[in-house]
BALO-244345 format. One record per residue: residue number from 1; residue in one letter; x, y negated, z of N, C-alpha, C, O in turn. Coordinates in steps of 0.2 Angstrom, whole numbers, plus 5000, padded with zeros to 4 digits. Layout:
! residues N
<rec seq="NUM" type="a" n_u="X" n_v="Y" n_w="Z" ca_u="X" ca_v="Y" ca_w="Z" c_u="X" c_v="Y" c_w="Z" o_u="X" o_v="Y" o_w="Z"/>
...
This chain:
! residues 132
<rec seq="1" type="x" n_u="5004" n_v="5006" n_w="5000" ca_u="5000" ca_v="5000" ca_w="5000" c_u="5004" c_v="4994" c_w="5000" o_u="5003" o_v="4989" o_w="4997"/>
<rec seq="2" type="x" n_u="5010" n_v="4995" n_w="5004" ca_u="5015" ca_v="4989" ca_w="5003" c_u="5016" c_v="4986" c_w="4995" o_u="5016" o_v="4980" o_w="4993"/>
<rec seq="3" type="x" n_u="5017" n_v="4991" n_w="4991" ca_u="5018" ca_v="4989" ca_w="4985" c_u="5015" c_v="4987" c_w="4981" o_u="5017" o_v="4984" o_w="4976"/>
<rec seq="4" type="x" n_u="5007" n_v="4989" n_w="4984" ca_u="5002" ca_v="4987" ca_w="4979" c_u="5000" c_v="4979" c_w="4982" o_u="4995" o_v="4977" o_w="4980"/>
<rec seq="5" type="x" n_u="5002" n_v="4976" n_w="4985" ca_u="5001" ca_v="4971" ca_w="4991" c_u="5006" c_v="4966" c_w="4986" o_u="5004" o_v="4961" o_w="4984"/>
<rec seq="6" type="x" n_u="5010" n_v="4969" n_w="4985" ca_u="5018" ca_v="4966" ca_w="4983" c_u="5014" c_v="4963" c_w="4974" o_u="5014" o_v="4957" o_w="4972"/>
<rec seq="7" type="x" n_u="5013" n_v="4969" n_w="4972" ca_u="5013" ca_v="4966" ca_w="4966" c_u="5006" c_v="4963" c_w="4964" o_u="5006" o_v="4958" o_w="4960"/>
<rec seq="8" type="x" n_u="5000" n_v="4965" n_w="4968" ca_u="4996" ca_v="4962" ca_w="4967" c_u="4992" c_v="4957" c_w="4969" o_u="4988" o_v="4954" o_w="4966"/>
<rec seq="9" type="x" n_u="4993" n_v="4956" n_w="4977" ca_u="4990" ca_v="4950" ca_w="4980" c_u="4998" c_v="4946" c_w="4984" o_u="4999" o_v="4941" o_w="4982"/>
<rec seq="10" type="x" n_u="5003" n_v="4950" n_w="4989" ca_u="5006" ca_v="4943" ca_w="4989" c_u="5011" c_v="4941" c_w="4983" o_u="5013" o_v="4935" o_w="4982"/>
<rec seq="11" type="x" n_u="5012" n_v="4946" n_w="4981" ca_u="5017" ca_v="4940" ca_w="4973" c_u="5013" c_v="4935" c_w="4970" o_u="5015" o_v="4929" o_w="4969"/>
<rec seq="12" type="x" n_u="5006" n_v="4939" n_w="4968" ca_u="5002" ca_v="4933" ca_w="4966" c_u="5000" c_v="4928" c_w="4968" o_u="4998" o_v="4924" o_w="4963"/>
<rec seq="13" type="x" n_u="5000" n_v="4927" n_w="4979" ca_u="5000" ca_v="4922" ca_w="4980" c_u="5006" c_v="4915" c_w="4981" o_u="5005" o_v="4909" o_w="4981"/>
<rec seq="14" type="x" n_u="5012" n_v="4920" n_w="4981" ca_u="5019" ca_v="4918" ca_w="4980" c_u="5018" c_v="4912" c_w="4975" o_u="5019" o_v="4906" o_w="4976"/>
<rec seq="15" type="x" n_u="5016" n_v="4915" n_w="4969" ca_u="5018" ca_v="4912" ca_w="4961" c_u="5013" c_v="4907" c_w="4961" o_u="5015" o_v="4902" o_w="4958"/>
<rec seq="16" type="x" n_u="5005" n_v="4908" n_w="4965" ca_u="5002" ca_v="4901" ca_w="4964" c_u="5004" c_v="4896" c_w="4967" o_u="5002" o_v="4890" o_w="4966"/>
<rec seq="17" type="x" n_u="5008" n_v="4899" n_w="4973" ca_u="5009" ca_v="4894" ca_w="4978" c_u="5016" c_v="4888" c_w="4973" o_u="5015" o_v="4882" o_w="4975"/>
<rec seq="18" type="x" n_u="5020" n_v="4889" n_w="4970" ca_u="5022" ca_v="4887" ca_w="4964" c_u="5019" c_v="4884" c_w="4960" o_u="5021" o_v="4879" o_w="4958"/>
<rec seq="19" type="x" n_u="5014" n_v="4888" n_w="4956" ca_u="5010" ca_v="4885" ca_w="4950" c_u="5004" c_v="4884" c_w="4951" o_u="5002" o_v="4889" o_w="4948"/>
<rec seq="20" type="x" n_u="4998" n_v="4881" n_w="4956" ca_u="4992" ca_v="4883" ca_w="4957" c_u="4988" c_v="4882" c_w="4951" o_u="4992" o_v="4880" o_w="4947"/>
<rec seq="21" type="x" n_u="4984" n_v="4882" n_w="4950" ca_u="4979" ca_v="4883" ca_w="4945" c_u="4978" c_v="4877" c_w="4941" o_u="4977" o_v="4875" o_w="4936"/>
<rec seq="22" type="x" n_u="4981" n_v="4873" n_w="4947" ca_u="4977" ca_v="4865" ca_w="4944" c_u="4985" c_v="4862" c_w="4941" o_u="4985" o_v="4857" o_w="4938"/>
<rec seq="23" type="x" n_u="4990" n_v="4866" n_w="4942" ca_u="4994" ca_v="4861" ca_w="4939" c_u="4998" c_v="4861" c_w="4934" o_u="4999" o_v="4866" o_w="4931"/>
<rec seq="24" type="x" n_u="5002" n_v="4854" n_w="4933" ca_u="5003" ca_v="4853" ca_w="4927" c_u="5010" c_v="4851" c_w="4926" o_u="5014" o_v="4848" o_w="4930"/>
<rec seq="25" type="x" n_u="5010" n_v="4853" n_w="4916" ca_u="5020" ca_v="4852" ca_w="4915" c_u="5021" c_v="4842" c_w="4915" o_u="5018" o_v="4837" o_w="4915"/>
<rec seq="26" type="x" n_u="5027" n_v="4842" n_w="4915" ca_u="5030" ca_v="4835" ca_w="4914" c_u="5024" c_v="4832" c_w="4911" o_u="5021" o_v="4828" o_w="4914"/>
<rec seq="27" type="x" n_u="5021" n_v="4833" n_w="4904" ca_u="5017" ca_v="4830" ca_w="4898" c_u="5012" c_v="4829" c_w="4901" o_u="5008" o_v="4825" o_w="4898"/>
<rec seq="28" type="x" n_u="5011" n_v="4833" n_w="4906" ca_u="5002" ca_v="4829" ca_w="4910" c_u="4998" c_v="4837" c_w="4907" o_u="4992" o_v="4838" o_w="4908"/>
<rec seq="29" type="x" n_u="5001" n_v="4841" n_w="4905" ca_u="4995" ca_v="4846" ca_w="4902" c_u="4994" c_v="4853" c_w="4907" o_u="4999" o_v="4854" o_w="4911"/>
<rec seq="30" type="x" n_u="4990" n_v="4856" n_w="4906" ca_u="4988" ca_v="4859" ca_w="4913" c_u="4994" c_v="4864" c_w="4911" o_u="4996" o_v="4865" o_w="4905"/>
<rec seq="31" type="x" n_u="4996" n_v="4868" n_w="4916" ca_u="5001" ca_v="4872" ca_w="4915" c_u="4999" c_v="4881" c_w="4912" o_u="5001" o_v="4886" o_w="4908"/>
<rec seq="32" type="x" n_u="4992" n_v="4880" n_w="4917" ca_u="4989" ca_v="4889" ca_w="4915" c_u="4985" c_v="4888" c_w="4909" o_u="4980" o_v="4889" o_w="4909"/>
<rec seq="33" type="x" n_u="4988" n_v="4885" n_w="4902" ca_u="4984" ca_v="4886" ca_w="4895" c_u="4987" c_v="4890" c_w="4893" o_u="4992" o_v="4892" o_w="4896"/>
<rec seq="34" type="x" n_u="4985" n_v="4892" n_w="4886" ca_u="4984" ca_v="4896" ca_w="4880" c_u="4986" c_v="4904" c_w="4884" o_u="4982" o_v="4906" o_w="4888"/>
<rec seq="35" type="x" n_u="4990" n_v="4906" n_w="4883" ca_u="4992" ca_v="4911" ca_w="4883" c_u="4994" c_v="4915" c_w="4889" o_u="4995" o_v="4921" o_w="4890"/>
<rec seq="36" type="x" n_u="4995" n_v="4907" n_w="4894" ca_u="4997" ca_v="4909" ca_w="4901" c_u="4990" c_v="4908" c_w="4905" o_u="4986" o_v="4903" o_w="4903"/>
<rec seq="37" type="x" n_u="4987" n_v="4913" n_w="4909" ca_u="4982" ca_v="4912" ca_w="4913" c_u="4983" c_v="4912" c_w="4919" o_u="4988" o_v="4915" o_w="4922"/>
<rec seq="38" type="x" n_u="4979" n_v="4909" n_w="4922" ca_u="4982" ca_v="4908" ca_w="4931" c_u="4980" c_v="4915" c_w="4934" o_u="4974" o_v="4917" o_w="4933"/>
<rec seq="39" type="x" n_u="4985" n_v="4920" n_w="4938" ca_u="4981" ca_v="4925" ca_w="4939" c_u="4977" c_v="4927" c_w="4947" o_u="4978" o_v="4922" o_w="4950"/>
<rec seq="40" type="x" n_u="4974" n_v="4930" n_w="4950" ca_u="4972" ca_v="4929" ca_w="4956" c_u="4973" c_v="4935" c_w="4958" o_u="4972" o_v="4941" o_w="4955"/>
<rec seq="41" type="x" n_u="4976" n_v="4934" n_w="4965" ca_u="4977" ca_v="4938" ca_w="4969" c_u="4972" c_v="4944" c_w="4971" o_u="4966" o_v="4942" o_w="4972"/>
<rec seq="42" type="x" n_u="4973" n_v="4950" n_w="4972" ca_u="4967" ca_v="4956" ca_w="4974" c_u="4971" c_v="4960" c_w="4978" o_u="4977" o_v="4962" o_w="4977"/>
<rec seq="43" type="x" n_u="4967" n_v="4962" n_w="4983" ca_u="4966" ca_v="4962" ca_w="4990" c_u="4963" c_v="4971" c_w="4989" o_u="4958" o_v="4972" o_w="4986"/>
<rec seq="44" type="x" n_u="4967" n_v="4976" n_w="4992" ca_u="4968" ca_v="4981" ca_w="4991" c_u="4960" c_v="4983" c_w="4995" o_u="4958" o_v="4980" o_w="5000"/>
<rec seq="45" type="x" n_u="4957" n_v="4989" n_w="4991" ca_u="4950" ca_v="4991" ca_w="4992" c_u="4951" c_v="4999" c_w="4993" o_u="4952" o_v="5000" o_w="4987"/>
<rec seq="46" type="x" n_u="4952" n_v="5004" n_w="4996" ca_u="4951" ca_v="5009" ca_w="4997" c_u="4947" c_v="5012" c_w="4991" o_u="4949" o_v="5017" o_w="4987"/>
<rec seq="47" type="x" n_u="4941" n_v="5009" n_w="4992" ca_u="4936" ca_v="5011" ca_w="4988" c_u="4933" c_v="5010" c_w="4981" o_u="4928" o_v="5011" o_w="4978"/>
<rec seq="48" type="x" n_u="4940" n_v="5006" n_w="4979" ca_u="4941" ca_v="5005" ca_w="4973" c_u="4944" c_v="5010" c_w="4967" o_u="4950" o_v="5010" o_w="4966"/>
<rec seq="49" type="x" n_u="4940" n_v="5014" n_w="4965" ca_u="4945" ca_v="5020" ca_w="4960" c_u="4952" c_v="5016" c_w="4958" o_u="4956" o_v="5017" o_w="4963"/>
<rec seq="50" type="x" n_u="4953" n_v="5014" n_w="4955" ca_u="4958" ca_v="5011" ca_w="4951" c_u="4964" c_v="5008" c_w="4956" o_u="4969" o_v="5008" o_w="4953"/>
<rec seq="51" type="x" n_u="4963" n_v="5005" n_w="4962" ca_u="4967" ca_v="5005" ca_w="4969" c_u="4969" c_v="5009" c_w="4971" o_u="4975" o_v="5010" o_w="4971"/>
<rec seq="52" type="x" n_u="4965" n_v="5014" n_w="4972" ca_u="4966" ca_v="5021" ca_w="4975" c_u="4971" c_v="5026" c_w="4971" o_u="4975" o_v="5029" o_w="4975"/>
<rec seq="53" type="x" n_u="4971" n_v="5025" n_w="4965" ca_u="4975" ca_v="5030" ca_w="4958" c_u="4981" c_v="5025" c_w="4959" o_u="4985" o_v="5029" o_w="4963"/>
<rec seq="54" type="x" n_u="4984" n_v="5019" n_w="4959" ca_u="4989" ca_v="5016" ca_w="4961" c_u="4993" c_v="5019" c_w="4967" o_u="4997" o_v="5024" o_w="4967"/>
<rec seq="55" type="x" n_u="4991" n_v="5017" n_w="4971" ca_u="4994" ca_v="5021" ca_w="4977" c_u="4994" c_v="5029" c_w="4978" o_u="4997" o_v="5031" o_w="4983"/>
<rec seq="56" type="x" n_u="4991" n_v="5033" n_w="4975" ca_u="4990" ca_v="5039" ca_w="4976" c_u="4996" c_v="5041" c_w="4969" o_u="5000" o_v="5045" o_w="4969"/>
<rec seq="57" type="x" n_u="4995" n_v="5038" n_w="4964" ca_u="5001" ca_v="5039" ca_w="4959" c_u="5009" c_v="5036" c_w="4962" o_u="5014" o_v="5040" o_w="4963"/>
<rec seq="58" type="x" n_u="5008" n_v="5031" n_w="4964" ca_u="5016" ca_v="5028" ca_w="4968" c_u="5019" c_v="5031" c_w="4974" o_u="5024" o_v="5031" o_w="4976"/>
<rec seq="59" type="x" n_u="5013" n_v="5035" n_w="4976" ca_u="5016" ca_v="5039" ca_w="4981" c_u="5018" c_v="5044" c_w="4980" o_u="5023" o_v="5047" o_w="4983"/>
<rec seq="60" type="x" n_u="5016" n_v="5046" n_w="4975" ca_u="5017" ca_v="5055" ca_w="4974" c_u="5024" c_v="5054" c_w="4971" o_u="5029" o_v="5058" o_w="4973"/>
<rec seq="61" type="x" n_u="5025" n_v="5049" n_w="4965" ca_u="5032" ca_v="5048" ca_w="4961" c_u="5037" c_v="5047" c_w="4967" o_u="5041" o_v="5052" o_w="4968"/>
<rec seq="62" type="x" n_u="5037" n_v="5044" n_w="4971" ca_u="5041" ca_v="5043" ca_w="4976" c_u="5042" c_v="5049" c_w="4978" o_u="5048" o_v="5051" o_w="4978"/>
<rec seq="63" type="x" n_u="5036" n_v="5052" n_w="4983" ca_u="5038" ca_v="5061" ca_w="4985" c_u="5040" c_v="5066" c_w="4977" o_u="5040" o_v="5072" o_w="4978"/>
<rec seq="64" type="x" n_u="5041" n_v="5065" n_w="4974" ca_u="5043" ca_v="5068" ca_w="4968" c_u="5051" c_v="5068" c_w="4966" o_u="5055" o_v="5072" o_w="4963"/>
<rec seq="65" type="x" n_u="5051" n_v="5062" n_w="4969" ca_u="5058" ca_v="5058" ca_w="4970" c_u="5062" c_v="5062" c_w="4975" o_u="5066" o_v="5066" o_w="4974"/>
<rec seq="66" type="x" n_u="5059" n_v="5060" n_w="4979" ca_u="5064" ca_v="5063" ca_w="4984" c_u="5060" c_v="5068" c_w="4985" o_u="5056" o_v="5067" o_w="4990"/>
<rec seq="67" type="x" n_u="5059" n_v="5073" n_w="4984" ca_u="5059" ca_v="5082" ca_w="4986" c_u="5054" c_v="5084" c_w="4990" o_u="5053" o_v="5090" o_w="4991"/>
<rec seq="68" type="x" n_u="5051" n_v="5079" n_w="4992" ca_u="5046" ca_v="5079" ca_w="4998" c_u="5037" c_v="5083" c_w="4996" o_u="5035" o_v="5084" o_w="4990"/>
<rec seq="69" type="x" n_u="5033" n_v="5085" n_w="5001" ca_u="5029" ca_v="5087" ca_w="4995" c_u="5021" c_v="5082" c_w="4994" o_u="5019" o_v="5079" o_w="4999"/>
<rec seq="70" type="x" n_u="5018" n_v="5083" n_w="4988" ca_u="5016" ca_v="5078" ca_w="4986" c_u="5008" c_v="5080" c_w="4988" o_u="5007" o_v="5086" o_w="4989"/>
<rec seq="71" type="x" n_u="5003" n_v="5076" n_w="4989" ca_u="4998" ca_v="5073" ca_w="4990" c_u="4991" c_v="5071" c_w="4984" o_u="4988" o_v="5066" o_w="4983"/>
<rec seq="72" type="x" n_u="4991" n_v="5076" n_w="4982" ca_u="4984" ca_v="5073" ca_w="4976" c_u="4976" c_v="5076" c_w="4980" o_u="4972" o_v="5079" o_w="4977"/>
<rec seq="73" type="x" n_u="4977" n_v="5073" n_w="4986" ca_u="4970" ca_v="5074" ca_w="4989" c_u="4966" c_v="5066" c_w="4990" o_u="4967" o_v="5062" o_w="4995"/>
<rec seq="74" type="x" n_u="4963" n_v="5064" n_w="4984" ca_u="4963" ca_v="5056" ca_w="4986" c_u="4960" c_v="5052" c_w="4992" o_u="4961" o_v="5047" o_w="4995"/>
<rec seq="75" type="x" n_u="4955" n_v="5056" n_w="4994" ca_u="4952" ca_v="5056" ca_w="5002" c_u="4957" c_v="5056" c_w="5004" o_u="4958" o_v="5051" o_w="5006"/>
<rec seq="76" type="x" n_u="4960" n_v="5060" n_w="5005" ca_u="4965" ca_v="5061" ca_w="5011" c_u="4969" c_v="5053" c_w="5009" o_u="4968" o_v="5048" o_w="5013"/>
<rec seq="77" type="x" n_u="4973" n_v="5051" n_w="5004" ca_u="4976" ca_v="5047" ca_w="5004" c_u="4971" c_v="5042" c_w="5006" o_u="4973" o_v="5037" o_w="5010"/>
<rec seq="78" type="x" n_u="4965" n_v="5041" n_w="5004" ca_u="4962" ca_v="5034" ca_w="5007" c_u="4959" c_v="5033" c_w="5014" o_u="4957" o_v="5028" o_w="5016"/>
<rec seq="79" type="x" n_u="4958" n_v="5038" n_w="5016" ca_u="4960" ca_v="5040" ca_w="5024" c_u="4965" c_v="5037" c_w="5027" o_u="4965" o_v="5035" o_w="5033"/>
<rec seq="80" type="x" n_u="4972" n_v="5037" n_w="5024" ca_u="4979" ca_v="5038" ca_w="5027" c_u="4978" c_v="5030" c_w="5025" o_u="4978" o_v="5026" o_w="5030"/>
<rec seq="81" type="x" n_u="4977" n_v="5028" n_w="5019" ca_u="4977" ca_v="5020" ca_w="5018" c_u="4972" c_v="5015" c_w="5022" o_u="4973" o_v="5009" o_w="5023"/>
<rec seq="82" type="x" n_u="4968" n_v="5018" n_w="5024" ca_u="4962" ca_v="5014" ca_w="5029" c_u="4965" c_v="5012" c_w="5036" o_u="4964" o_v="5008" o_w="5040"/>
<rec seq="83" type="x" n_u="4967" n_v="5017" n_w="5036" ca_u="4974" ca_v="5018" ca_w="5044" c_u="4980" c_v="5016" c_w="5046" o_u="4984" o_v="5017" o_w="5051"/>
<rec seq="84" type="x" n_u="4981" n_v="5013" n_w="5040" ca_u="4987" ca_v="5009" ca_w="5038" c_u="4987" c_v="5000" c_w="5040" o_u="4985" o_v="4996" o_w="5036"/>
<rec seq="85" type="x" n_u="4991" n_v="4998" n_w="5046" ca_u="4993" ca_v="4993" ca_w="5047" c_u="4996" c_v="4988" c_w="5040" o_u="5001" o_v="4990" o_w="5038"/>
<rec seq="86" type="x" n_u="4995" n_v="4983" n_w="5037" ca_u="4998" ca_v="4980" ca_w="5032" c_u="5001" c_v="4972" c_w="5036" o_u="4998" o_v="4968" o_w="5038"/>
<rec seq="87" type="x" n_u="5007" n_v="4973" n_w="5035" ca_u="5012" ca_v="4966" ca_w="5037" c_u="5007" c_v="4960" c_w="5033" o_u="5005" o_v="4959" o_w="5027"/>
<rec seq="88" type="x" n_u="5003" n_v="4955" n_w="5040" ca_u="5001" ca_v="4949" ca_w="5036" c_u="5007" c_v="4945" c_w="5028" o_u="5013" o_v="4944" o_w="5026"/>
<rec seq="89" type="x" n_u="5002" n_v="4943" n_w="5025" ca_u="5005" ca_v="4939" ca_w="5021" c_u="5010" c_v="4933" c_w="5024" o_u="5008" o_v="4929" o_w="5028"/>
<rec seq="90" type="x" n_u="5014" n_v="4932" n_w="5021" ca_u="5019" ca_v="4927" ca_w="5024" c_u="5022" c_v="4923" c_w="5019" o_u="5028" o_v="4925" o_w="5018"/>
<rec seq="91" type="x" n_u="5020" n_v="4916" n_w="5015" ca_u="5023" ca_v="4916" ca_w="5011" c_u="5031" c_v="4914" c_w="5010" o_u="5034" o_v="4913" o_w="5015"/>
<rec seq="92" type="x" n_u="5032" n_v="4914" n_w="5005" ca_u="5041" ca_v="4915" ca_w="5003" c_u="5043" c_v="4908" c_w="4999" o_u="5039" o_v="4906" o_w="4995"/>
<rec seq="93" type="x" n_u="5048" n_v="4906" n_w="5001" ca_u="5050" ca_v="4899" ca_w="4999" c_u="5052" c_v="4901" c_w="4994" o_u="5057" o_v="4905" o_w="4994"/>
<rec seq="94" type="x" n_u="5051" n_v="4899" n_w="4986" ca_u="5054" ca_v="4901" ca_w="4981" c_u="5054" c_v="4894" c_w="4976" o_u="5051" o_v="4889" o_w="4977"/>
<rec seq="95" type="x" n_u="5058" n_v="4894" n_w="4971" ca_u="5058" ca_v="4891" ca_w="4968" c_u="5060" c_v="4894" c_w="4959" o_u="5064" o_v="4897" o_w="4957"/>
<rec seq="96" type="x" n_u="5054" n_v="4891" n_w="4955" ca_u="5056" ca_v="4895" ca_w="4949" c_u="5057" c_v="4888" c_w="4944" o_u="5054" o_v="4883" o_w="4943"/>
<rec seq="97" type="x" n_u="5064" n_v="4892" n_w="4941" ca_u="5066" ca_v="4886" ca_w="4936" c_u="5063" c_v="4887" c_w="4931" o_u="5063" o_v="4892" o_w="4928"/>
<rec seq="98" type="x" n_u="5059" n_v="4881" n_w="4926" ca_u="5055" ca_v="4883" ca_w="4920" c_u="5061" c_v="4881" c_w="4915" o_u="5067" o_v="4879" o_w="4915"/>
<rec seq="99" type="x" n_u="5056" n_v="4882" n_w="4909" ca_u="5064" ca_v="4878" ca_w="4902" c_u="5061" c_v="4872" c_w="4902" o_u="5063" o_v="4870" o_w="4897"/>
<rec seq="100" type="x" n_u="5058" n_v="4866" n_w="4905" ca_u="5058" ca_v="4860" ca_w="4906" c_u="5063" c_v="4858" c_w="4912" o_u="5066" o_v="4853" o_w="4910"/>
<rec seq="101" type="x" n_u="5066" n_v="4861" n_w="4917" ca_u="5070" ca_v="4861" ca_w="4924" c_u="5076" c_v="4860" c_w="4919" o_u="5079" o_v="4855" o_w="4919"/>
<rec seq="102" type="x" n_u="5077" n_v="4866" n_w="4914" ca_u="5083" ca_v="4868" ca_w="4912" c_u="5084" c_v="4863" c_w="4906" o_u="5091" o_v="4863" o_w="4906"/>
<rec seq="103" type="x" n_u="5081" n_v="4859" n_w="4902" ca_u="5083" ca_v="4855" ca_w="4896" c_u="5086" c_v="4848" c_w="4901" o_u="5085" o_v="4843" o_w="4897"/>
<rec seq="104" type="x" n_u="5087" n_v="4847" n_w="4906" ca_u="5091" ca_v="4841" ca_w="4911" c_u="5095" c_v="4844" c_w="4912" o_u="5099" o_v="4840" o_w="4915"/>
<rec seq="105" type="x" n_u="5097" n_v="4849" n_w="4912" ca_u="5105" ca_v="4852" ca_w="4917" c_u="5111" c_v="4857" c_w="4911" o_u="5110" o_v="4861" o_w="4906"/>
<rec seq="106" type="x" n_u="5115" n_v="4853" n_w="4914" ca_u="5121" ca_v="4855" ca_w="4906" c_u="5122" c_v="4862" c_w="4911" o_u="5122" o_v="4863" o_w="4917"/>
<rec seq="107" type="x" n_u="5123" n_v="4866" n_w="4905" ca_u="5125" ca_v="4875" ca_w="4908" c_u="5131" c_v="4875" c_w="4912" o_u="5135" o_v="4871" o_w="4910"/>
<rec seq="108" type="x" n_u="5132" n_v="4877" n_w="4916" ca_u="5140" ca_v="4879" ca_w="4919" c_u="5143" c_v="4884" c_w="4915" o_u="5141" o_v="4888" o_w="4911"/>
<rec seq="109" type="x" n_u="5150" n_v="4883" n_w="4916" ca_u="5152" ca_v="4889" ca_w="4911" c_u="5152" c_v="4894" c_w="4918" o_u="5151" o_v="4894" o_w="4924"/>
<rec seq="110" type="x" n_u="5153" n_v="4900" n_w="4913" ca_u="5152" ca_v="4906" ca_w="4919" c_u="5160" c_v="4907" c_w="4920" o_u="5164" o_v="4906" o_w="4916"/>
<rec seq="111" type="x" n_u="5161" n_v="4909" n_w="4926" ca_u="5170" ca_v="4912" ca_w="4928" c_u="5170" c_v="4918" c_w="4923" o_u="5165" o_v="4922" o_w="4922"/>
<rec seq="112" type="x" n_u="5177" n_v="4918" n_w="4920" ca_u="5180" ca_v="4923" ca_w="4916" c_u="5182" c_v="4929" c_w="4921" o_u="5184" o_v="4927" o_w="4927"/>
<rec seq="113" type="x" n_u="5181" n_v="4934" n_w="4919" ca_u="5182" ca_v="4940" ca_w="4923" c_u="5189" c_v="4942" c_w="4922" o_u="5193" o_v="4939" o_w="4919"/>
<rec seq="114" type="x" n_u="5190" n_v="4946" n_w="4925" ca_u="5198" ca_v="4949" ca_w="4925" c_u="5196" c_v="4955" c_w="4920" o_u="5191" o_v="4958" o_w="4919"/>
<rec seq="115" type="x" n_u="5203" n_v="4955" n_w="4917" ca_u="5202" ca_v="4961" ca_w="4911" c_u="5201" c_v="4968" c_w="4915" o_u="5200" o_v="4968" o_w="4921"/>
<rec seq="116" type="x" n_u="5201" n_v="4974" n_w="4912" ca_u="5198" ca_v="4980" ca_w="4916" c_u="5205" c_v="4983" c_w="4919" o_u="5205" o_v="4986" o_w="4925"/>
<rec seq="117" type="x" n_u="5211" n_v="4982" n_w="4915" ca_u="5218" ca_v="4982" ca_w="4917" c_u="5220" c_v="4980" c_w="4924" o_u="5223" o_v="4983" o_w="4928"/>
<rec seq="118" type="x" n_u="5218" n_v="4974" n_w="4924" ca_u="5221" ca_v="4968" ca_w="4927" c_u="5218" c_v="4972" c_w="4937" o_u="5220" o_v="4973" o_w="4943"/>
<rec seq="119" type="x" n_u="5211" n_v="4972" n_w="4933" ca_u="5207" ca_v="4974" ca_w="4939" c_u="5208" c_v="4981" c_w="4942" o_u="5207" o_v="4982" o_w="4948"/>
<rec seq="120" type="x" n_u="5211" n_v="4984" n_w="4939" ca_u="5212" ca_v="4992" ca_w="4941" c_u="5220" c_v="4991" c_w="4943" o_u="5221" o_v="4995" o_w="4948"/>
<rec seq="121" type="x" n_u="5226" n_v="4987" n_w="4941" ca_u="5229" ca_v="4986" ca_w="4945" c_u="5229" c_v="4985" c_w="4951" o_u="5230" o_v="4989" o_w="4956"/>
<rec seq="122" type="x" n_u="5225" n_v="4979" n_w="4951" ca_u="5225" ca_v="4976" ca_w="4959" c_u="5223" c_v="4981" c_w="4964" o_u="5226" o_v="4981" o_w="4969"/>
<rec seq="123" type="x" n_u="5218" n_v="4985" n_w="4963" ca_u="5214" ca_v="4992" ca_w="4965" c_u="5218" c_v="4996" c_w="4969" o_u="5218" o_v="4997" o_w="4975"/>
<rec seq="124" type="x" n_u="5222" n_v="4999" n_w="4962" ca_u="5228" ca_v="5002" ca_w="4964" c_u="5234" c_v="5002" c_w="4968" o_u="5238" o_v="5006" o_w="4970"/>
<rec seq="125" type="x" n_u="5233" n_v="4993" n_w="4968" ca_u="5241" ca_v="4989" ca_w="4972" c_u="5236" c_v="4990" c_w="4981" o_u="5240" o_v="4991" o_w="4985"/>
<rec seq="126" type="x" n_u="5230" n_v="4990" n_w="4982" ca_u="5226" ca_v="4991" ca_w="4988" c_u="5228" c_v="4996" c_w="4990" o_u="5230" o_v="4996" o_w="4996"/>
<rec seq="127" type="x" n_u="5226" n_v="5001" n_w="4984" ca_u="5226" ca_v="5009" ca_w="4988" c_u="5234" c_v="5010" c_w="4988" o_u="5235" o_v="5011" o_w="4994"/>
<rec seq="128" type="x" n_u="5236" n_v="5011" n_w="4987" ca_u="5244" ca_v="5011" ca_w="4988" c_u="5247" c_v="5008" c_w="4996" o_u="5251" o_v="5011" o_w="4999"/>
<rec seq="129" type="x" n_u="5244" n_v="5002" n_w="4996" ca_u="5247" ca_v="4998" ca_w="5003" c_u="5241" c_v="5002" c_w="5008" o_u="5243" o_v="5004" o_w="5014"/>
<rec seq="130" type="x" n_u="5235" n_v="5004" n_w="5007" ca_u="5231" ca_v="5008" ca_w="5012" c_u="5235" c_v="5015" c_w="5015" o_u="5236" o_v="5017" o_w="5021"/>
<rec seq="131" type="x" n_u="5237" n_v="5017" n_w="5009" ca_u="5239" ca_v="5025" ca_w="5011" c_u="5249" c_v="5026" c_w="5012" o_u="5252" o_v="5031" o_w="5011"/>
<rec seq="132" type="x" n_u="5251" n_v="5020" n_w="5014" ca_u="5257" ca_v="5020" ca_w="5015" c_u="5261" c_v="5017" c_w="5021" o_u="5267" o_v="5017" o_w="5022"/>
């Protein structure tokens, strides 16, 4: 359920809390047009088929993962979900840069890396001083 929380009601609340419904780019225009829609957060239902196969599917993947044994009693899992304490929402201070943030700010160059040579030297100048 944590997960389903994650991706579907508090991330969602996360991103409005950034772009709320009502608002708008540099140009005055609303931000949630054409092809972006505002989406709304949804609030985990037991008794929703389609909630229930979410978490009955990411559970089982996960025990499937790790070797554990899996669960496709959906009653039972929405039993186990009903019984289930979930961490209040808490929001998260975030800040998301758009391509308007970015067309004011010149690129930083990125740090050049050390060749694979160079690196595997140094590596081995380590392990040498460790084991001596």
């Amino acid at each position: 359920m944590e997960n389903f929380n994650s991706y579907y009601d508090y991330g969602i609340k996360d991103l409005l809390s950034v772009f709320p419904a009502d608002h708008k780019d540099k140009e005055g225009m609303a931000f949630w047009s054409g092809p972006k829609r505002a989406p709304s957060p949804i609030k985990f239902d037991s008794k929703n088929a389609t909630h229930l196969s979410f978490v009955l599917s990411y559970a089982n993947l996960i025990a499937l993962a790790l070797g554990i044994p899996e669960n496709r009693d959906s009653t039972a899992v929405a039993n186990i979900a009903n019984g289930t304490e979930v961490a209040p929402y808490v929001a998260k201070k975030i800040h998301v840069q758009t391509e308007e943030d970015k067309e004011g700010e010149e690129k930083q160059p990125e740090p050049e890396a050390p060749e694979d040579e160079e690196l595997t030297a140094g590596f081995l100048k380590e392990l040498d001083t460790l084991v001596t």
